[in-house]
Residue frames relative to the residue before (quaternion, step in Angstrom):
aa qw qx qy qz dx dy dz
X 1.0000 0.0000 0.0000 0.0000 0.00 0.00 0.00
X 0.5050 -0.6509 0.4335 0.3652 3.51 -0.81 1.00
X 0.3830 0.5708 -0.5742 0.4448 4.22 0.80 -0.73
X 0.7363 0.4909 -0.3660 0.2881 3.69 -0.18 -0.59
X 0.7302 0.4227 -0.2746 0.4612 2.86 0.86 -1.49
X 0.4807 0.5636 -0.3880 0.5484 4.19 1.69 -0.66
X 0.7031 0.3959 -0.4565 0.3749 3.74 0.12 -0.24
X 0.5352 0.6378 -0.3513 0.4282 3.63 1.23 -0.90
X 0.7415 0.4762 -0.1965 0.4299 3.29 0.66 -1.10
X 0.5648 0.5032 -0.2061 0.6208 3.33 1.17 -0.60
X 0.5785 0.4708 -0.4461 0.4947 3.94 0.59 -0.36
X 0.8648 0.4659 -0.0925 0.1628 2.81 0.37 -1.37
X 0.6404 0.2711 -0.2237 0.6829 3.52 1.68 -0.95
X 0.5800 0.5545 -0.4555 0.3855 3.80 0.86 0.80
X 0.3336 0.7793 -0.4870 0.2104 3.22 1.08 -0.72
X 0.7712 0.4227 -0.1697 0.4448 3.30 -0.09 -1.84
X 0.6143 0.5832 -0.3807 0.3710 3.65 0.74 -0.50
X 0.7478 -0.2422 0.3347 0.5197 3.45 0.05 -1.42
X 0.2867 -0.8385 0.4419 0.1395 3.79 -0.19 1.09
X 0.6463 0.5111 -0.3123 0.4729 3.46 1.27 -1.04
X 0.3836 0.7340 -0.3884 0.4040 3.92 1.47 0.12
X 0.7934 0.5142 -0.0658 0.3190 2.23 0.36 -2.23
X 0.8007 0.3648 -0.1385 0.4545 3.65 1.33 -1.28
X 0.3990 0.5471 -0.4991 0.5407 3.40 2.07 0.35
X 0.6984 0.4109 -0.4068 0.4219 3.87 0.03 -1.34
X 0.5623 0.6451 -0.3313 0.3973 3.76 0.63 -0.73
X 0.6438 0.4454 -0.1404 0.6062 3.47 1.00 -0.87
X 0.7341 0.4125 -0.2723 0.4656 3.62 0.77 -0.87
X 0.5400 0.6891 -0.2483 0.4147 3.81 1.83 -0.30
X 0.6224 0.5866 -0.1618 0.4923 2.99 1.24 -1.68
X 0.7597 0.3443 -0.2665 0.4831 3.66 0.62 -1.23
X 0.6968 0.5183 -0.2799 0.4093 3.48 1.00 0.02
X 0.3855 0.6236 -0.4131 0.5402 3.40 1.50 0.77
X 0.6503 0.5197 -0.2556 0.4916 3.21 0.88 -0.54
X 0.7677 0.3486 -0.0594 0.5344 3.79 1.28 -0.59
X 0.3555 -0.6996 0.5674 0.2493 3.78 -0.37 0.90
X 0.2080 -0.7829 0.5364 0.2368 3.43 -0.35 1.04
X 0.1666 -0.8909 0.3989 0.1396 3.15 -0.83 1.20
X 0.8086 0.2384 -0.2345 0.4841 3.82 0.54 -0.92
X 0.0438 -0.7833 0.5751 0.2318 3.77 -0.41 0.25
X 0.0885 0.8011 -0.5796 0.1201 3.81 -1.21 0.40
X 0.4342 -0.5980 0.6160 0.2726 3.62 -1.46 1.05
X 0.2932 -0.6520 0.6920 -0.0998 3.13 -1.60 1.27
X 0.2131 -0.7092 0.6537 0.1562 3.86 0.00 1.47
X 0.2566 -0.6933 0.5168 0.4317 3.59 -1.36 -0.66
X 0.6104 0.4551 -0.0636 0.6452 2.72 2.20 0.03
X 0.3434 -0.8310 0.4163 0.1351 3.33 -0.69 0.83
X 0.6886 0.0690 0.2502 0.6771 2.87 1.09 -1.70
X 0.0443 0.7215 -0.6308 0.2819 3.22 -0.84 2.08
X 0.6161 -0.5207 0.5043 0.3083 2.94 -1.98 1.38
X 0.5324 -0.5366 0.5616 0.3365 3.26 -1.71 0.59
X 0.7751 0.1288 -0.4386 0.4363 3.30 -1.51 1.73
X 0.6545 0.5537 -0.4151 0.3045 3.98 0.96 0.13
X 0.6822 -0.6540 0.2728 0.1805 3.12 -1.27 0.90
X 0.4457 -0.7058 0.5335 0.1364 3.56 -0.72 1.55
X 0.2060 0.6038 -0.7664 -0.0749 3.25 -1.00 0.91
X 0.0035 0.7415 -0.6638 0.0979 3.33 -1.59 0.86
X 0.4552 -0.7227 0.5196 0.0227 3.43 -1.22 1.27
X 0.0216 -0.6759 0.6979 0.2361 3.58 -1.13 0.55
X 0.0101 -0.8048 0.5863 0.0916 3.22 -1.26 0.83
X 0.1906 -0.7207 0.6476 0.1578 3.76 -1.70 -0.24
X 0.2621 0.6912 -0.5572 0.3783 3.18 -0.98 1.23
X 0.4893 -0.4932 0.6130 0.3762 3.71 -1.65 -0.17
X 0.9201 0.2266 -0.1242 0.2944 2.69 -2.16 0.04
X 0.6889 -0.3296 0.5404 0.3532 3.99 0.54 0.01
X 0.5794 0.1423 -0.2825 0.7511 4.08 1.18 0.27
X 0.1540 0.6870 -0.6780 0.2111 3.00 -1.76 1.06
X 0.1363 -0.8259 0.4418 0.3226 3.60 -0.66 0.35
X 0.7274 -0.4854 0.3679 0.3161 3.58 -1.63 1.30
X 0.1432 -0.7700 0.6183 0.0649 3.94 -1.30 0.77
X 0.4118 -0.7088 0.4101 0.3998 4.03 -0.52 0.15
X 0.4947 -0.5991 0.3551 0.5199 3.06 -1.15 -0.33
X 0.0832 -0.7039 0.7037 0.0495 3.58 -1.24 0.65
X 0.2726 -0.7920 0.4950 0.2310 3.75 -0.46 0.99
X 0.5381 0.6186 -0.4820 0.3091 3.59 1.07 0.69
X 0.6201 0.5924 -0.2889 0.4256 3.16 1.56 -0.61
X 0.8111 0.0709 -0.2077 0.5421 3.89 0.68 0.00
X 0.3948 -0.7114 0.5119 0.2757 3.09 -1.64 0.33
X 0.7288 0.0599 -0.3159 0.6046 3.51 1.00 0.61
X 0.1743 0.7176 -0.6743 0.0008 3.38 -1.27 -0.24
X 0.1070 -0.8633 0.4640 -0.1674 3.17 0.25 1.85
X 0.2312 -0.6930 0.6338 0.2541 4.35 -1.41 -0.34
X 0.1238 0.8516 -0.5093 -0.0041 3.69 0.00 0.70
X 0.0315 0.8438 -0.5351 0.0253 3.47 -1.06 1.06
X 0.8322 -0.3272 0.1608 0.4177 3.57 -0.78 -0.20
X 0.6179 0.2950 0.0504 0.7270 3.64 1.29 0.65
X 0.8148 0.3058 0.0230 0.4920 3.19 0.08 -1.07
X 0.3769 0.5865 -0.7115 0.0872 3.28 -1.87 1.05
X 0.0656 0.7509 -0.6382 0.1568 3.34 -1.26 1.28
X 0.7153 -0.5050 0.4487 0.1788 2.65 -1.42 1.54
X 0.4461 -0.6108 0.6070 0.2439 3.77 -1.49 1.43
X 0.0823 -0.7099 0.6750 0.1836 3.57 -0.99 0.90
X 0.3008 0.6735 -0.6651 0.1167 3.53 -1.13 -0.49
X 0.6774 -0.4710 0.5515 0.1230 3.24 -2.25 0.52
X 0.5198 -0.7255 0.3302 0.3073 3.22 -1.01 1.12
X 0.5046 0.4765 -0.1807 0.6969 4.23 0.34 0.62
X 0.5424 0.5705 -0.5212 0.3296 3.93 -0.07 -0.19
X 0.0619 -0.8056 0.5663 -0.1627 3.85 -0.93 1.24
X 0.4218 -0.3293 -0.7649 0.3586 1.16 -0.55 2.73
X 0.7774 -0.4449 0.3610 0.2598 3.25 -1.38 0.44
X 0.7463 -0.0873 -0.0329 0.6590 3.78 1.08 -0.35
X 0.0008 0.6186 -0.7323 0.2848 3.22 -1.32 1.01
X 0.3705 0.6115 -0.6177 0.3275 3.66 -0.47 1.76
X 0.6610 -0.5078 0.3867 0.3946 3.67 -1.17 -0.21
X 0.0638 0.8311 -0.4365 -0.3388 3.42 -0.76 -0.55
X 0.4002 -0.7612 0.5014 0.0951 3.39 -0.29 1.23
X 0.6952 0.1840 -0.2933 0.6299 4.25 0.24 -0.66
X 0.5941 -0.5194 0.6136 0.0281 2.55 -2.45 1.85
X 0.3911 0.8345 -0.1221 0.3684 3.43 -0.55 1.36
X 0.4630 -0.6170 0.5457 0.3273 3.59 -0.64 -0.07
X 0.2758 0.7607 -0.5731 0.1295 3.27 -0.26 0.38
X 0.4356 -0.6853 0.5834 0.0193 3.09 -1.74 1.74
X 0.0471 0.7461 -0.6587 -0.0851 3.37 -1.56 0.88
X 0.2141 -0.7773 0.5899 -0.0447 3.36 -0.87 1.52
X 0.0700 -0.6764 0.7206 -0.1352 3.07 -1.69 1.25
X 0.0052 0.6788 -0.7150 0.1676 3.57 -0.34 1.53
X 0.1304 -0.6636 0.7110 0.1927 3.95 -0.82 1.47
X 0.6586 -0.2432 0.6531 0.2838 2.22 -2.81 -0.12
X 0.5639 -0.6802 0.4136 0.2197 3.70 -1.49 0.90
X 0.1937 -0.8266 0.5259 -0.0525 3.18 -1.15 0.96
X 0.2762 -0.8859 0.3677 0.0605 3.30 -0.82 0.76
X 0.1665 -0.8890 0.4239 0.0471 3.43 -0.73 0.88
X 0.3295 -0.8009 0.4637 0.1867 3.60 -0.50 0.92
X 0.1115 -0.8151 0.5530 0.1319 3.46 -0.88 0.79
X 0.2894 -0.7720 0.5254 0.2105 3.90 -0.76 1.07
X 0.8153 0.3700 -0.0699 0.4399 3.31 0.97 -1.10
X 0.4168 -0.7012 0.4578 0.3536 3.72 -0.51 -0.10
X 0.4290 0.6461 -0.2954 0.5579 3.65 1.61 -0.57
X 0.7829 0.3258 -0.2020 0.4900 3.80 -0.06 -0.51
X 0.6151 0.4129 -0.3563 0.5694 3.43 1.13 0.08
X 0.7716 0.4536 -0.2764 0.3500 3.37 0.60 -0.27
X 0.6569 0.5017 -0.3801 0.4150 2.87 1.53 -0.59
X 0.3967 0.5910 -0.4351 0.5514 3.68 1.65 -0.67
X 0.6205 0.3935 -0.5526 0.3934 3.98 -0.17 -0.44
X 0.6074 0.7108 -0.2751 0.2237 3.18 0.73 -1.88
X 0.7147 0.5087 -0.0955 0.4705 3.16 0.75 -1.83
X 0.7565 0.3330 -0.2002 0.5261 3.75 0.43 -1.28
X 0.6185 -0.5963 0.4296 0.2782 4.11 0.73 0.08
X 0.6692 0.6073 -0.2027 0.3772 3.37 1.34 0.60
X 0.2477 0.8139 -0.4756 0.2236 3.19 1.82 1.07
X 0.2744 0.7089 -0.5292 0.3771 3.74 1.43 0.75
X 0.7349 0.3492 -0.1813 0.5523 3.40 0.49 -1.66
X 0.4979 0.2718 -0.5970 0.5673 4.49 0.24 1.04
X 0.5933 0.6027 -0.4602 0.2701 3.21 0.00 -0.43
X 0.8064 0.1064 -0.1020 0.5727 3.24 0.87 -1.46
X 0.3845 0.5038 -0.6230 0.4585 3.95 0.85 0.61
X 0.6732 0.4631 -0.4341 0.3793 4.01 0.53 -0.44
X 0.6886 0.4859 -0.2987 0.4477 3.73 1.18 -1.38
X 0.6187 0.5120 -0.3761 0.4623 3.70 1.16 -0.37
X 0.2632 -0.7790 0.4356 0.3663 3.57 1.46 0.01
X 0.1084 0.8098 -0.5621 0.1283 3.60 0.98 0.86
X 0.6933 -0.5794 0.2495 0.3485 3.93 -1.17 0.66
X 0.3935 -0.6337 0.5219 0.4137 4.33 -0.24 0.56
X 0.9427 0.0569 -0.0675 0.3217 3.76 0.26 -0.60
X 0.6004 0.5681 -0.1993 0.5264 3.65 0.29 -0.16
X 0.7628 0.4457 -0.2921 0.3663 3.28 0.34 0.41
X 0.5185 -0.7867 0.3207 0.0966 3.65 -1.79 0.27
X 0.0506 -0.8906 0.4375 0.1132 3.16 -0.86 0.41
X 0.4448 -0.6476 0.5468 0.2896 3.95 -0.91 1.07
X 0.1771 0.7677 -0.6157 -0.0156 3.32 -1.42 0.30
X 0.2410 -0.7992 0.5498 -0.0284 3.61 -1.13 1.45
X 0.2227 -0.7293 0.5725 0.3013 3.27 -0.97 1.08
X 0.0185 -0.6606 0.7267 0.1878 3.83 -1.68 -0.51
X 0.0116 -0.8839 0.4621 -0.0713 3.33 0.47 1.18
X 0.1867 0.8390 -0.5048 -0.0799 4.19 -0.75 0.01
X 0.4957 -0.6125 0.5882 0.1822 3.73 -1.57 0.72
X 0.1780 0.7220 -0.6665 -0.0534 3.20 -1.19 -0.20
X 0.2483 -0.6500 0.7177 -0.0273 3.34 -1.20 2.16
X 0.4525 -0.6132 0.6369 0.1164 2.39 -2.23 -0.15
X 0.1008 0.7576 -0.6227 -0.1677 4.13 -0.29 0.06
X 0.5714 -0.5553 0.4825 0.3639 3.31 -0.81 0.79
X 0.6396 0.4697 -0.4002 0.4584 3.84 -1.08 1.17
X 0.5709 -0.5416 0.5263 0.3221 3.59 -1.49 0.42
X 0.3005 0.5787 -0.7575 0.0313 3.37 -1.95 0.72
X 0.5867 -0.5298 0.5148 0.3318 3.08 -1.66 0.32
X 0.3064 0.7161 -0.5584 0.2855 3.80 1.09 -0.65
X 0.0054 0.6890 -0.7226 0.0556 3.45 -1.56 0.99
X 0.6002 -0.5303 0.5126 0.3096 3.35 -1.42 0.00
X 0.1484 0.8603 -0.4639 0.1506 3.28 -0.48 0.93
X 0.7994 -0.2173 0.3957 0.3965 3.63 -1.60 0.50
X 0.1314 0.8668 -0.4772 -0.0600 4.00 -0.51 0.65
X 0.4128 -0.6550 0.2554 0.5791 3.03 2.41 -0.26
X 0.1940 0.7787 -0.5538 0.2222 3.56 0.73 0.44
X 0.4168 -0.6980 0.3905 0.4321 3.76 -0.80 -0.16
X 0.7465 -0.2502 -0.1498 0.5980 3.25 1.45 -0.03
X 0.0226 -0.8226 0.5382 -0.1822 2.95 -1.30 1.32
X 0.5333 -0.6983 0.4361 0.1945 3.54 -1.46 1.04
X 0.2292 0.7962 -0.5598 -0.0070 3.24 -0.62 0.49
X 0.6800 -0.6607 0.3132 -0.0550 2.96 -1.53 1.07
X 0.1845 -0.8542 0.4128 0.2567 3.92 0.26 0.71
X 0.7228 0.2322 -0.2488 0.6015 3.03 1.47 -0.93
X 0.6348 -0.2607 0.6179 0.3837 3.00 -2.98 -0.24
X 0.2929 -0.6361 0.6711 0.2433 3.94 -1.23 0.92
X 0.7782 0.3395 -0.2832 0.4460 3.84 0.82 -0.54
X 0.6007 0.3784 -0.3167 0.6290 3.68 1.33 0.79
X 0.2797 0.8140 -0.4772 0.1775 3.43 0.97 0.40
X 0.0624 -0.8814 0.4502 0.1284 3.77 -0.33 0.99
X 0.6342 0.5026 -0.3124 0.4976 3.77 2.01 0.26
X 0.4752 -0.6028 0.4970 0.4047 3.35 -0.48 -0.76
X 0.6677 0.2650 -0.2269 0.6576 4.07 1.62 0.50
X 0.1790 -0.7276 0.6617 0.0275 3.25 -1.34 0.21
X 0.4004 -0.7394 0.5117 0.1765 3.43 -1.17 0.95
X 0.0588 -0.8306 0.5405 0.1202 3.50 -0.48 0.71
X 0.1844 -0.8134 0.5469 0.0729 3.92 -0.99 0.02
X 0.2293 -0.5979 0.7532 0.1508 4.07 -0.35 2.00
X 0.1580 -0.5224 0.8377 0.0188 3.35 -1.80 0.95
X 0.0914 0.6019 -0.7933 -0.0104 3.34 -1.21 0.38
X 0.9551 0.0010 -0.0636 0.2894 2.86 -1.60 0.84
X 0.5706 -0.5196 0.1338 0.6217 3.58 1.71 0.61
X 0.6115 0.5490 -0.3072 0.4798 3.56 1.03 -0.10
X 0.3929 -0.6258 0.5609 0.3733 3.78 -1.18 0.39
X 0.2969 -0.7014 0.6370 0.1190 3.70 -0.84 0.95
X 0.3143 -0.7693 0.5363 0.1475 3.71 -0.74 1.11
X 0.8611 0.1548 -0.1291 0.4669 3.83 -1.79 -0.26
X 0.3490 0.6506 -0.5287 0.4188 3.92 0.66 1.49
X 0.1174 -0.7394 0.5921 0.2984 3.50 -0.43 1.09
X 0.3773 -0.5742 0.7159 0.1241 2.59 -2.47 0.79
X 0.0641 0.7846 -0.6164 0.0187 3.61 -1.31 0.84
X 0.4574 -0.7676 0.4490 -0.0016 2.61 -1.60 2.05
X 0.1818 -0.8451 0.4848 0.1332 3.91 -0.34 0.59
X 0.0530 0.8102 -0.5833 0.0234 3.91 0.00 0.40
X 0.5368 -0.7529 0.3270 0.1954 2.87 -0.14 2.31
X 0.7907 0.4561 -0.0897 0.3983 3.48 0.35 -2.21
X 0.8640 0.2606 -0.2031 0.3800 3.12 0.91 -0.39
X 0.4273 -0.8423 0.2029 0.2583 3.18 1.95 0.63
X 0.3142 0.7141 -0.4500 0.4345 3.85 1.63 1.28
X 0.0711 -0.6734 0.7296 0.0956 2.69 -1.79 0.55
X 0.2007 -0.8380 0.5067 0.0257 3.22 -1.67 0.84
X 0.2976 -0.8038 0.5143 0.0299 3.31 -0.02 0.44
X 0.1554 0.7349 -0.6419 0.1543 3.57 -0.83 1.73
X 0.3426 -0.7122 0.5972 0.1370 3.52 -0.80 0.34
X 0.4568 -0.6646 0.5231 0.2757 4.16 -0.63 1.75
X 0.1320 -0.7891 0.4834 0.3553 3.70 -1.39 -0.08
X 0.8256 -0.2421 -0.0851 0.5026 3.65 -0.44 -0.11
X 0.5014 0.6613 -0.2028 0.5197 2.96 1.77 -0.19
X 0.4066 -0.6483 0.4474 0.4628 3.44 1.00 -0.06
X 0.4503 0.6839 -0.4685 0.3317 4.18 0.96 -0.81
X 0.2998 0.4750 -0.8149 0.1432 3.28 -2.20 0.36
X 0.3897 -0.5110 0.7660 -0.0145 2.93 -1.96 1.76
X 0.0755 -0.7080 0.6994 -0.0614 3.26 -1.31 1.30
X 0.7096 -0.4888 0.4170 0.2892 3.41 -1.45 0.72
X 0.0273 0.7832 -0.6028 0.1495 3.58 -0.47 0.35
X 0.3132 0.8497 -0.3805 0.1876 3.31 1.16 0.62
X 0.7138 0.4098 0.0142 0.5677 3.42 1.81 -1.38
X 0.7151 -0.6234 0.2836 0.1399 2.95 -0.61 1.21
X 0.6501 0.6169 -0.0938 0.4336 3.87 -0.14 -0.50
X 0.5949 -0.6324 0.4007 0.2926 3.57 -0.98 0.40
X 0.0931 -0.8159 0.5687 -0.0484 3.40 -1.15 1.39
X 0.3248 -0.7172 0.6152 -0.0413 2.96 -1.55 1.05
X 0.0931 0.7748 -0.6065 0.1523 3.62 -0.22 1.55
X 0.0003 -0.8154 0.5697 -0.1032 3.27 -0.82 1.56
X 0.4335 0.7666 -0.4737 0.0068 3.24 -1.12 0.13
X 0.4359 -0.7137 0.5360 0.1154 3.63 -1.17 1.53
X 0.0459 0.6323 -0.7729 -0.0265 3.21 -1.81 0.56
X 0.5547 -0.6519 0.5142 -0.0540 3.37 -1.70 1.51
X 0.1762 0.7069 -0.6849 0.0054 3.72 -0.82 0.83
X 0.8397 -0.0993 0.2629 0.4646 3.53 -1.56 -0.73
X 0.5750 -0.3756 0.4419 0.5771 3.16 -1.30 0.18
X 0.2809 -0.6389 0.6971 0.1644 3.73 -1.85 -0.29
X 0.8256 0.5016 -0.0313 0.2566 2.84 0.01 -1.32
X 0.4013 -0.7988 0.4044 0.1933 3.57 2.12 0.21
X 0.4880 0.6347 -0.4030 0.4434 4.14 1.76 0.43
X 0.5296 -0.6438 0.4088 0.3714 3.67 1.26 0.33
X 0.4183 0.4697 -0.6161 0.4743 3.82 1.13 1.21
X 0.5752 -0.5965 0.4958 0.2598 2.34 -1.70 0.69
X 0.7937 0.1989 -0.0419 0.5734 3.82 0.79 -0.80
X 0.2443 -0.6752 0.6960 0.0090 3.25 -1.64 0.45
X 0.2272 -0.7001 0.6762 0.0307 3.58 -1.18 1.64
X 0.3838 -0.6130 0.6807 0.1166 3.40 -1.88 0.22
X 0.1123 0.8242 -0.5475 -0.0912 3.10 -0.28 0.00
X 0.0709 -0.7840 0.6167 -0.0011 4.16 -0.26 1.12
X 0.0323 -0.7464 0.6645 -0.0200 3.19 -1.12 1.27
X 0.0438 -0.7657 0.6413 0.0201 3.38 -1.36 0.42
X 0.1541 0.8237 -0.5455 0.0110 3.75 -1.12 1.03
X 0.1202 0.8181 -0.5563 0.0829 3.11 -1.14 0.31
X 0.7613 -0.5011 0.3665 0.1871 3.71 -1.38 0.12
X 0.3704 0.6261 -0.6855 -0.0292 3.79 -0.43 -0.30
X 0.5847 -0.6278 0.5048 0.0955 2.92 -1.50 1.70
C-alpha cells in the first residue's frame, strides 16, 4: 500500500523537523491499515476571518467528519492551491509542515482552498471489504461488472485520487464565486454558505468538465453528527438542506477503469467540499 511508502518519505525529510510528529503520524498509519481510508477533506480552524489573519487549516481522512490531520508532503498532490477574487497561488510549504496550510489571507471574500492528490493505491485481500466500500459509497454498479468481467475475488488493486476543497470567508465584499477549477471531479457551489439567503443550496459533481448524473452525494453536519444522503441528476445538480447551522462536509466518489497503468484494476475519485453556515 502506498501509505507506507508516504510514511517513508515523511520519516525521512522530517526527521530534522520534529521527531515526536513523525512517531505520532506513524502510529496514526499503522492503525489505518486496518481501515480503507475513506472521506478525505480540508478542515479550516477558522471559518470566517478579518482581512490579513492567519489561516490555519487541516487536511484530513477518516469517516463521518472525524479523521486524523496529515502534513504537507509535496509528493502527495498535484495541486494544492488559495484562490480569491484576483488572486490564485500555489500552497508553498516544507516537506513535514503541521498542519498542512497555515498562510495569511489578504483578499475580502470567499475564498477557495484546493487540494487535488497524486494517486494512490490500495490492496484488496478479501472480496467482502470491497463490496462493502461499493455498498457504502453508491457503487454496487462497478460489482456487478468486476463479477461479469470475471475479474479476480481476492488479490487485487485499486488507485484512488482525492480533489478535495474549503471555502472561507474574510470579512468584506468580492465578486469571487465558486467555480470549475479543472479537477477531475469536483463540487462546486452556486451559492456563498456565509451569505446564504435560503435555507438549501444547489451543488454540481462535474466530472471531467461535464455534470455526471445518478452519483450519490453525502452530507456530514459536524455538530450535530448526521448524515444525508442525495443522489446528482442528469445534470450533475442536487440542492441540499442547509438548514442548521455549523460546519459541513459534502462528499462524494465515482469509479472508472484502472487509470493509472499500476496493474489495478479500477480507479475511485473522491470529491470533497466544506464549509461553514454561520
Amino acid at each position: 500500500m502506498c501509505l507506507f511508502r508516504k510514511s517513508i518519505i515523511f520519516f525521512k525529510r522530517g526527521l530534522r523537523k520534529n521527531i515526536l510528529k513523525i512517531i505520532t503520524f506513524f502510529f496514526l498509519f499503522l492503525n489505518s491499515l486496518t481501515v480503507f481510508p475513506h472521506e478525505f477533506w480540508i478542515e479550516p480552524e477558522r471559518w470566517i476571518l478579518e482581512k490579513g489573519q492567519t489561516l490555519t487549516a487541516h487536511t484530513k481522512v477518516g469517516q463521518h467528519f472525524k479523521g486524523d490531520a496529515s502534513p504537507f508532503i509535496r509528493a502527495w498532490f498535484s495541486r494544492f492551491e488559495l484562490h480569491a477574487s484576483k488572486f490564485a497561488v500555489a500552497v508553498e510549504g516544507n516537506d513535514g509542515d503541521f498542519p498542512a496550510f497555515k498562510q495569511k489571507l489578504n483578499h475580502p471574500g470567499l475564498n477557495l482552498l484546493l487540494y487535488y492528490s497524486t494517486a494512490d493505491t490500495v490492496y484488496y485481500s478479501t472480496m467482502e471489504k470491497f463490496e462493502k466500500f461499493l455498498e457504502r459509497e453508491g457503487l454496487l454498479h462497478i460489482l456487478a461488472e468486476h463479477r461479469k468481467r470475471n475479474f479476480p475475488e481476492q488479490g487485487f488493486k485499486e488507485t484512488y485520487v482525492r480533489c478535495a476543497k474549503s471555502l472561507v470567508q474574510v470579512r468584506g465584499e468580492s465578486a469571487f464565486k465558486d467555480h470549475f477549477s479543472g479537477m477531475p471531479l469536483e463540487l462546486v457551489a452556486s451559492f456563498n454558505p456565509y451569505q446564504l439567503e435560503n435555507k438549501d443550496g444547489e451543488l454540481q459533481l462535474i466530472w471531467r468538465g461535464s455534470g455526471i448524473g445518478d452519483i450519490l452525494v453525502r452530507v456530514f453536519h459536524k455538530q450535530q453528527k448526521t448524515e444525508t444522503e442525495y443522489f446528482t441528476n442528469k445534470q450533475g445538480k442536487v440542492t441540499i438542506k442547509l438548514d442548521v447551522p455549523g460546519d459541513y462536509l459534502v462528499n462524494a466518489v465515482h469509479m472508472t477503469e484502472g487509470a493509472f497503468n499500476r496493474g489495478e484494476l479500477w480507479t475511485s475519485y473522491w470529491a470533497s467540499l466544506t464549509f461553514q453556515i454561520p
